[in-house]
C-alpha positions as a Markdown table, in Angstrom:
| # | Residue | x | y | z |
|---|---|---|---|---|
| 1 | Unk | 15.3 | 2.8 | 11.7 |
| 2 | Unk | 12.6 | 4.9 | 13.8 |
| 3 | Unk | 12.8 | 7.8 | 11.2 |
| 4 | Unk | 11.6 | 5.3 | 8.4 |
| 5 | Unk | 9.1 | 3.5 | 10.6 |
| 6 | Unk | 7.4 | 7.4 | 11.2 |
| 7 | Unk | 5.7 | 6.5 | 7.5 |
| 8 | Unk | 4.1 | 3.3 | 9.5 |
| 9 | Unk | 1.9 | 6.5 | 10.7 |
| 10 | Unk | 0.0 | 7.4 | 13.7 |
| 11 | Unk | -0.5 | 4.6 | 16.1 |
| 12 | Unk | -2.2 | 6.9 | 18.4 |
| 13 | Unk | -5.8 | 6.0 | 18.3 |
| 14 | Unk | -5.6 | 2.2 | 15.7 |
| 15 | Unk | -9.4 | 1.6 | 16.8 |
| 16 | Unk | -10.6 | 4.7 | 15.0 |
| 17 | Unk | -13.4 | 4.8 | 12.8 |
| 18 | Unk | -11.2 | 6.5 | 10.3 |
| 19 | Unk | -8.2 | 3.9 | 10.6 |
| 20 | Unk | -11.2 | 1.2 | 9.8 |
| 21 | Unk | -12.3 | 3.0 | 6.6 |
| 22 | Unk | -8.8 | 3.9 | 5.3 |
| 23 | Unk | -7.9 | 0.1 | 5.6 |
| 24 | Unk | -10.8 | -1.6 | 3.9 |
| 25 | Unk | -10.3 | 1.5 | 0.9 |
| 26 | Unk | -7.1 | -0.2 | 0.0 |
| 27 | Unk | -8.0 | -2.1 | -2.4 |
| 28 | Unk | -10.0 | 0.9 | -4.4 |
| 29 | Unk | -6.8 | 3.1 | -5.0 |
| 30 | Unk | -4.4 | 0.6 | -6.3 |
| 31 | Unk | -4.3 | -0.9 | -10.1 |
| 32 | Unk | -4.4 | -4.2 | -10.4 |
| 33 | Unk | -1.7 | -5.1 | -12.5 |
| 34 | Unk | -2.2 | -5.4 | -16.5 |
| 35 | Unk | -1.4 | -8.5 | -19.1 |
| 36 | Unk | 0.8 | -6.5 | -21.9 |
| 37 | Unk | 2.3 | -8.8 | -24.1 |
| 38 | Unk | 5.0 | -6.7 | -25.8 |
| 39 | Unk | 5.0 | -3.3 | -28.0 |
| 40 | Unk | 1.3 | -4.1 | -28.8 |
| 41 | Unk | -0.1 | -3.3 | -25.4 |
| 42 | Unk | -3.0 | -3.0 | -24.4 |
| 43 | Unk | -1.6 | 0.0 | -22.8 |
| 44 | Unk | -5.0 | 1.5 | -22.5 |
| 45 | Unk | -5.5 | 0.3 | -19.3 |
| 46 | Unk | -2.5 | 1.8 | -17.8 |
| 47 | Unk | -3.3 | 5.2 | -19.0 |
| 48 | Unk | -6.9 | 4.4 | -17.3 |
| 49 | Unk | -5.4 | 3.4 | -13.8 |
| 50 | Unk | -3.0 | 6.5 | -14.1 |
| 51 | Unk | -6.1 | 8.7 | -14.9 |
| 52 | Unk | -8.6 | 7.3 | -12.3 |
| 53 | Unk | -5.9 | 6.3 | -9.5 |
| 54 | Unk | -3.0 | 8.1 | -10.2 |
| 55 | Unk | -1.2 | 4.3 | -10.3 |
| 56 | Unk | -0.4 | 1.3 | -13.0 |
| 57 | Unk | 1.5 | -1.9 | -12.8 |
| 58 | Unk | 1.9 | -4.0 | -15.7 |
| 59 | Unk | 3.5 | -7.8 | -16.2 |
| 60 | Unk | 5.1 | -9.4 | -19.0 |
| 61 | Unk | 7.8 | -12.4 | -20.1 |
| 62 | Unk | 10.7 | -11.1 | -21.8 |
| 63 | Unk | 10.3 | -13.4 | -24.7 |
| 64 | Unk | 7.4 | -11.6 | -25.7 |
| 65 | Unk | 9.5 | -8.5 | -26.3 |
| 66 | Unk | 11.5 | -10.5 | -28.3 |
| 67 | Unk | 10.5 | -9.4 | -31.6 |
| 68 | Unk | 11.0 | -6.2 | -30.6 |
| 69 | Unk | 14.4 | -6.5 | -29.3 |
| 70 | Unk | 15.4 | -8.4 | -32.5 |
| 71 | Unk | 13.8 | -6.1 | -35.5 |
| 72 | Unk | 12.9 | -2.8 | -34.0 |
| 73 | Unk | 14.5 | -0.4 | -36.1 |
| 74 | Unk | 14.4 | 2.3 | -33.2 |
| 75 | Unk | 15.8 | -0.1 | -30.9 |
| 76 | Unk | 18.7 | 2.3 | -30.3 |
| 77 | Unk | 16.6 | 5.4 | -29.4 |
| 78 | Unk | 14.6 | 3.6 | -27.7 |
| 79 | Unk | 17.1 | 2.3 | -25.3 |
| 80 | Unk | 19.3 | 5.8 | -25.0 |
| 81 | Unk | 22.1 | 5.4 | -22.6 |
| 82 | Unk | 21.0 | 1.8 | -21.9 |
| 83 | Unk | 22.3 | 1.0 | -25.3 |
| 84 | Unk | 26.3 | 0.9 | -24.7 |
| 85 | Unk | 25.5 | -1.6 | -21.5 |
| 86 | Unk | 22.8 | -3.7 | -24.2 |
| 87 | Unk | 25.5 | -3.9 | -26.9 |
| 88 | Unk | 28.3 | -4.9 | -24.2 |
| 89 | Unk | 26.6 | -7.7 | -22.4 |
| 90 | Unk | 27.9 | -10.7 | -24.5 |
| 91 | Unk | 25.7 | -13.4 | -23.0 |
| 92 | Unk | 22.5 | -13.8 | -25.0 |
| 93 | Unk | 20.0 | -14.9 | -22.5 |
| 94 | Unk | 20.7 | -12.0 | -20.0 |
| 95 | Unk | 21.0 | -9.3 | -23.1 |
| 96 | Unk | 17.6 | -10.0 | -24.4 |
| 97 | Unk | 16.2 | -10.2 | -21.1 |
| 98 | Unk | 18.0 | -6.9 | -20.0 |
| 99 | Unk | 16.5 | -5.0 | -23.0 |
| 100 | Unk | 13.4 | -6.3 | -22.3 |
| 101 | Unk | 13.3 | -5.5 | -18.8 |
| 102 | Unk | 13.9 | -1.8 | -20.4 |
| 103 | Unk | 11.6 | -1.8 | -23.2 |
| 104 | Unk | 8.8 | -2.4 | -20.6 |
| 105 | Unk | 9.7 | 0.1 | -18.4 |
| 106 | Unk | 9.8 | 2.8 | -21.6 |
| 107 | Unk | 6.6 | 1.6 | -22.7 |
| 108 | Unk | 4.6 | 1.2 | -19.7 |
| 109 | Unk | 5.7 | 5.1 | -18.8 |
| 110 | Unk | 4.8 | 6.2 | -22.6 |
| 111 | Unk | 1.4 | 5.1 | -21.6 |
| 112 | Unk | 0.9 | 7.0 | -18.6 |
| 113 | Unk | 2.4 | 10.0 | -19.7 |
| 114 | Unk | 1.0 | 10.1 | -23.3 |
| 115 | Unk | 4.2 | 10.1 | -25.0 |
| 116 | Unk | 6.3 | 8.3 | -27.6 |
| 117 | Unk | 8.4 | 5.9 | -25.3 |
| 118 | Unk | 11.7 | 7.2 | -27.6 |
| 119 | Unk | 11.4 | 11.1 | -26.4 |
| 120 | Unk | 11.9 | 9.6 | -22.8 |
| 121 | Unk | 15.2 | 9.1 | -20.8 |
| 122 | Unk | 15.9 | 6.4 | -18.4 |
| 123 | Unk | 18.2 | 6.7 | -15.8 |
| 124 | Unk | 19.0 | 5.5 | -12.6 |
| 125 | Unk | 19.5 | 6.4 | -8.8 |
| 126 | Unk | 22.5 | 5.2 | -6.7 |
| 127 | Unk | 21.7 | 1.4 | -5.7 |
| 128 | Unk | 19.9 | 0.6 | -9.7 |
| 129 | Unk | 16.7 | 2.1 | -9.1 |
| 130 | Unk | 15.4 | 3.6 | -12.8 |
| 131 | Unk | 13.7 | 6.8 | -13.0 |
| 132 | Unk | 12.7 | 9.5 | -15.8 |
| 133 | Unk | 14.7 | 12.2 | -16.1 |
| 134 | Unk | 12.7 | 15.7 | -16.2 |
| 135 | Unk | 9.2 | 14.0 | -14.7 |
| 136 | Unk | 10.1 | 14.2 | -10.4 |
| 137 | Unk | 6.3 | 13.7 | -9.8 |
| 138 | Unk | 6.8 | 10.3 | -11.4 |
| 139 | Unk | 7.9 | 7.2 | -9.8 |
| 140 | Unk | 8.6 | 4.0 | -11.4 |
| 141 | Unk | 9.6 | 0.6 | -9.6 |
| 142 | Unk | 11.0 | -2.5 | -11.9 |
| 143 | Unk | 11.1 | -6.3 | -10.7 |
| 144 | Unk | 11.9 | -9.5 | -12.7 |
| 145 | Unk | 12.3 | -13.1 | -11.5 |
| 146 | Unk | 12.1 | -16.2 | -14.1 |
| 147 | Unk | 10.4 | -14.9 | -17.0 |
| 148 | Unk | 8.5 | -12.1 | -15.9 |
| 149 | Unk | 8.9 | -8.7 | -15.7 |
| 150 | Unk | 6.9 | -6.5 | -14.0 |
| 151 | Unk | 6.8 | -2.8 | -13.9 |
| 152 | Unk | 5.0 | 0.0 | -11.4 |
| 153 | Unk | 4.1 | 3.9 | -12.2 |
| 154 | Unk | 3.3 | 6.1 | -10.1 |
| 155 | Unk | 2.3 | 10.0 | -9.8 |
| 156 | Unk | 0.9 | 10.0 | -6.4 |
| 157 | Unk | 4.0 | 9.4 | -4.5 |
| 158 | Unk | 6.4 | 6.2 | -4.3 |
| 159 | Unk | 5.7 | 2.8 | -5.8 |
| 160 | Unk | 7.1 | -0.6 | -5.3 |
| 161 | Unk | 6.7 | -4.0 | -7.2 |
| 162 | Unk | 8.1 | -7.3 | -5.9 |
| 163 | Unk | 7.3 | -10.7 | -8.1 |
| 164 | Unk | 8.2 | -14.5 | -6.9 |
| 165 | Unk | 7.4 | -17.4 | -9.0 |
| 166 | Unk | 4.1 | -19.0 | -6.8 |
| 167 | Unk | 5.5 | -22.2 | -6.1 |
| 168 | Unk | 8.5 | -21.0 | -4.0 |
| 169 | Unk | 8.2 | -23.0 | -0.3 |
| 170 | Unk | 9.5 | -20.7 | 2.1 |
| 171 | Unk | 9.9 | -22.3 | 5.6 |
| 172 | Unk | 8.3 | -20.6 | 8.5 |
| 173 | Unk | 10.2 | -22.2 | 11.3 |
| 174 | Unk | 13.9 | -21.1 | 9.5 |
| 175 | Unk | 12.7 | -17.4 | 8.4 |
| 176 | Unk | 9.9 | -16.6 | 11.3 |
| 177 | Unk | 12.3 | -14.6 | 13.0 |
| 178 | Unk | 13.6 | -12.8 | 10.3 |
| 179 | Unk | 10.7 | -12.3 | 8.5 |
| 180 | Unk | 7.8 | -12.3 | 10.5 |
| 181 | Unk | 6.5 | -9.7 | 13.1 |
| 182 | Unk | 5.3 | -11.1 | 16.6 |
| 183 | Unk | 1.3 | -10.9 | 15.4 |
| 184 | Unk | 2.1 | -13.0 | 12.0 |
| 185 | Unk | 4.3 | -15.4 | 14.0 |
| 186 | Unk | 1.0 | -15.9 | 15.8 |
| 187 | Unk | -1.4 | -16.1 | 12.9 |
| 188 | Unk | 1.1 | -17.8 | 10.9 |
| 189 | Unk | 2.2 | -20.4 | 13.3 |
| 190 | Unk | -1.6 | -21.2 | 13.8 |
| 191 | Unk | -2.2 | -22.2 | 10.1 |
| 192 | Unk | -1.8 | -26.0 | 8.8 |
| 193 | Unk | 1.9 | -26.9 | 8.2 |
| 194 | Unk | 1.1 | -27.1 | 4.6 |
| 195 | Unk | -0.3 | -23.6 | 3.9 |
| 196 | Unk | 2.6 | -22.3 | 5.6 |
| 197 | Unk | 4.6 | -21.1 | 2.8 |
| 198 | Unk | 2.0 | -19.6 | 0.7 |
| 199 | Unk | 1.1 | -17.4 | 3.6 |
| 200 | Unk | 4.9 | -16.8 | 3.9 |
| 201 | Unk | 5.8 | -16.1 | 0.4 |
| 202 | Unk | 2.9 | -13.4 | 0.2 |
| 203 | Unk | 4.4 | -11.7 | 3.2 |
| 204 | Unk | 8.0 | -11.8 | 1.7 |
| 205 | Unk | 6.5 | -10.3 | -1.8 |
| 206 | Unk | 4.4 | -7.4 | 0.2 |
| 207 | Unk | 7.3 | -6.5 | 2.2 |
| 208 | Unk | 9.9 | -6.4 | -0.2 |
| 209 | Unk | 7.7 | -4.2 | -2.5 |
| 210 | Unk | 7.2 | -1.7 | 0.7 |
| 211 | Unk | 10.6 | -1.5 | 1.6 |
| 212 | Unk | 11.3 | -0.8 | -2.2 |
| 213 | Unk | 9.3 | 2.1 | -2.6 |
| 214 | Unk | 10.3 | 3.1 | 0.5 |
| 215 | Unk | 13.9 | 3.2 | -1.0 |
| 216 | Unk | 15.5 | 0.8 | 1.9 |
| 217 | Unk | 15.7 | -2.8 | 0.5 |
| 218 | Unk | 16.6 | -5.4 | 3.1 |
| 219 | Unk | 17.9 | -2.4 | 5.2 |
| 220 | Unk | 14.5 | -1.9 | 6.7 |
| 221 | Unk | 14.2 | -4.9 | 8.8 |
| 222 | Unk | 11.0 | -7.3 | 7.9 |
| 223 | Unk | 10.3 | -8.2 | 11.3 |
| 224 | Unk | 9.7 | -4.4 | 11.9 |
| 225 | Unk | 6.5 | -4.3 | 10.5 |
| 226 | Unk | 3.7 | -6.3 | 8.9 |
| 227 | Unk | 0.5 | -6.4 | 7.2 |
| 228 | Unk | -3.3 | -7.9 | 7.4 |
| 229 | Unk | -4.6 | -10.8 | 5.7 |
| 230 | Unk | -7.4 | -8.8 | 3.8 |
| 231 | Unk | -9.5 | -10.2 | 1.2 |
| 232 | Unk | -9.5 | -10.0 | -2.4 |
| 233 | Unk | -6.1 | -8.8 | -3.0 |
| 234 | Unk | -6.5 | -5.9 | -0.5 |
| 235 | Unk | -4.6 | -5.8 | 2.6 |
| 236 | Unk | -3.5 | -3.0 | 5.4 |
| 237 | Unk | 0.1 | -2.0 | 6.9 |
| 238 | Unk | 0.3 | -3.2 | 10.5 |
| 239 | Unk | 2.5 | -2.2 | 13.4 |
| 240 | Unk | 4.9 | -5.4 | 15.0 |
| 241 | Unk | 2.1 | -5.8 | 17.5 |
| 242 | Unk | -0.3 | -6.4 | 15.3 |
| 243 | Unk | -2.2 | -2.8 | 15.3 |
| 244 | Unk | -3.2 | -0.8 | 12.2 |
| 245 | Unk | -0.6 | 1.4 | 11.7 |
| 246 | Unk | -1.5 | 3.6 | 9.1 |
| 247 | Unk | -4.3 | 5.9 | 8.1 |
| 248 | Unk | -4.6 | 5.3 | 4.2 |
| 249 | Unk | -1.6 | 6.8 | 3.0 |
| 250 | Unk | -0.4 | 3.5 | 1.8 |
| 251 | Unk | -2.3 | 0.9 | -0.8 |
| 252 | Unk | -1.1 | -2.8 | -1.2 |
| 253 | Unk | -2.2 | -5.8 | -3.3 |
| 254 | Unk | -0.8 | -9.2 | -4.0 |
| 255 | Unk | -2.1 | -11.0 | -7.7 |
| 256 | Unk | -1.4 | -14.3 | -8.8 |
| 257 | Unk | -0.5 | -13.8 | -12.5 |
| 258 | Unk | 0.2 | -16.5 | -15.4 |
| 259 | Unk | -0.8 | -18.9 | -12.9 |
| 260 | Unk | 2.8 | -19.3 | -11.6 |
| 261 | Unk | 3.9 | -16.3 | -10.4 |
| 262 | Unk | 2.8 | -13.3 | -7.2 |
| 263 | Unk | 2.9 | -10.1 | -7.5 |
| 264 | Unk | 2.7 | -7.5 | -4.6 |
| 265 | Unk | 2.6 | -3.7 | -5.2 |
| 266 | Unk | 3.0 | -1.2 | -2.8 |
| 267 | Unk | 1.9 | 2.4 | -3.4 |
| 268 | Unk | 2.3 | 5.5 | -1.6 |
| 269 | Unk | -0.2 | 8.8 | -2.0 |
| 270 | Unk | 1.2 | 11.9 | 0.0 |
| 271 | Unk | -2.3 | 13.8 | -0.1 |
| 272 | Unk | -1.0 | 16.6 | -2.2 |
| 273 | Unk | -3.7 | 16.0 | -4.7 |
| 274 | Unk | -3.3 | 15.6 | -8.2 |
| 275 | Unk | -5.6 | 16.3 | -11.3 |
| 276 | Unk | -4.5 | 12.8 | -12.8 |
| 277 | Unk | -3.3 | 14.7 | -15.7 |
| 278 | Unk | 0.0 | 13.2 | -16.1 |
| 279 | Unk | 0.5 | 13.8 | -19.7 |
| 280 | Unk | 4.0 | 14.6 | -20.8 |
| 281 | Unk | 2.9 | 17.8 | -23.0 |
| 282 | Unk | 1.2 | 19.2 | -20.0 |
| 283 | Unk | 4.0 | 18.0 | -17.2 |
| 284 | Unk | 7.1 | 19.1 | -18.8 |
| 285 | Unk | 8.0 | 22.4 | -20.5 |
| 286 | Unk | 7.5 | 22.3 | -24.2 |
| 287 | Unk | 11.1 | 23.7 | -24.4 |
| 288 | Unk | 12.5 | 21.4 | -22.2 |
| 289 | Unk | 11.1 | 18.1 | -24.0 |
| 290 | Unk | 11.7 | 19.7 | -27.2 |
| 291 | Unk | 15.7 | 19.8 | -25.9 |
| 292 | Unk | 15.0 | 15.7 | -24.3 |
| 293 | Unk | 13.9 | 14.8 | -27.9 |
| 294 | Unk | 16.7 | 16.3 | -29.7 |
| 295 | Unk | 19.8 | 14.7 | -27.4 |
| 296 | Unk | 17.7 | 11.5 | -28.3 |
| 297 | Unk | 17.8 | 11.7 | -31.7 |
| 298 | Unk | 21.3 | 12.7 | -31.7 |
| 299 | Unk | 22.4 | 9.2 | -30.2 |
C-alpha cells in the first residue's frame, strides 16, 4: 500500500505556492470527454486533445455502433484476435455490446495515432486491461455501464475512465467508511441528506478511475485517499487528512454526459515531455507496422 500511495506525491510543504497553482491547472490538461456517435466520428477532436494535451476521452452507446457491427465488411480485421471470443459469445445483447465496446476502443486510438483502426492490435494485460501492441508510450483505459461506453487515451503517462449512470443513490452512512477519507466524511456528512449521494457517487467514479490508471482496482483502498470539490469539472488529489497531496502530476474531471450518466477521468503526465506527435507513422518503425499490417490481413 505505501509504495502506491508514494504517486499521492510530496506532502512536505501542501501550503506552497506551487501546490496552489498545480491544483487549480487541473482542469487545463485534461480533455473533456467527446460525443462520437459510431464509425462517423467526429474523431477530430480527439486527435486535437491528443495534439494540444497529450490526452482524449470519448463516450458512446453501443447501439450506435450497431450498424457497424452488423454490415461492416471489415468487421473481422477490425476486431483481430477479439474475433474468435465475438463469434463465440452466443447471447446477442452482450455480443453486440462486446464488439462495440471494441470498435470504440480501435477507433478512438486510430484517431490519436493517425492510423487506420484495422492496422492496429488489441490486446490485453493480466486482469482485462486492453492495450496496443507495438505503441508502450500509449495508454488506453475502457469503461461501460448501461449503454455507454467510454474510452480514455493517453501519451503522457497512465489514464483511467470510470462511468455510473447519474441517478445511482449511494448511501453515505453504509459506504462512509469504506469509501470516504476522514476530510470527505467531514465535508460530506455536513451536506443536506438529500445531496448526499450525488456527492458520493462522484467520489466513487473519481476514485475508481485513479485506482484504474493506477493499475490497482479495489486493491487500493478508497478510504486511502481523496480528492477536492473543485469547480467546473476540475478537482485536485488529496491526502486522508485532507491536505493537497500532489504537485500537478495528476489531472481529474467528472462530466455529466447524455444527461444520465458521470464520467470521471483520471490522467497521469510523468514530466518526460512529449512533442504531441503521436502519429503511428512517426511512433512505430515503418518495418515494424508494415509486419502489424500484414499478420492483420492474414486473419
Amino acid at each position: 500500500m505505501t509504495d502506491v500511495l508514494t504517486d499521492l506525491a510530496d506532502l512536505s510543504d501542501p501550503d506552497s505556492a506551487a501546490t496552489a497553482t498545480a491544483t487549480a491547472d487541473h482542469a487545463h490538461r485534461i480533455s473533456a470527454p467527446i460525443h462520437v456517435s459510431g464509425p462517423a466520428g467526429p474523431w477530430d477532436e480527439v486527435a486535437q486533445g491528443m495534439a494540444l494535451r497529450g490526452n482524449a476521452a470519448v463516450y458512446t452507446t453501443w447501439g450506435e455502433w450497431l450498424t457497424a457491427a452488423l454490415a461492416e465488411p471489415a468487421l473481422r480485421r477490425l476486431l483481430g484476435r477479439d474475433w474468435l471470443r465475438y463469434r463465440q459469445t452466443t447471447d446477442a445483447t452482450i455480443r453486440f455490446r462486446f464488439v462495440a465496446s471494441r470498435l470504440a476502443v480501435k477507433y478512438t486510438a486510430a484517431a490519436a495515432l493517425g492510423t487506420d483502426p484495422t492496422d492496429l492490435d488489441l490486446a490485453y494485460k493480466i486482469g482485462g486491461r486492453p492495450y496496443l501492441r507495438g505503441f508502450d508510450q500509449i495508454d488506453v483505459s475502457l469503461t461501460h455501464t448501461d449503454d455507454l461506453i467510454a474510452v480514455g487515451i493517453s501519451s503522457t503517462g497512465r489514464i483511467g475512465i470510470d462511468t455510473e449512470p447519474a441517478g445511482r443513490r449511494l448511501s453515505f452512512r453504509l459506504l462512509q467508511d469504506q469509501v470516504c477519507t476522514a476530510a470527505e466524511k467531514a465535508e460530506l456528512g455536513a451536506l443536506p441528506e438529500a445531496e448526499q449521494p450525488a456527492a458520493m457517487l462522484r467520489l466513487w467514479t473519481l476514485k475508481e478511475a485513479y485506482t484504474k490508471a493506477l493499475g490497482q482496482g479495489l486493491r487500493l483502498g478508497f478510504s486511502e485517499f481523496g480528492f477536492s470539490n473543485g469547480s467546473g469539472g476540475e478537482t485536485g488529489l488529496l491526502a486522508p487528512d485532507g491536505t493537497p497531496a500532489a504537485t500537478g502530476e495528476w489531472a481529474f474531471g467528472t462530466y455529466p454526459v447524455l444527461d444520465r450518466f458521470l464520467v470521471s477521468v483520471a490522467c497521469h503526465d510523468t514530466g518526460l515531455g512529449s512533442s504531441r506527435d503521436t502519429s503511428a507513422s512517426t511512433m512505430l518503425d515503418e518495418n515494424f507496422l508494415t509486419m502489424v499490417s500484414g499478420l492483420l490481413d492474414q486473419r
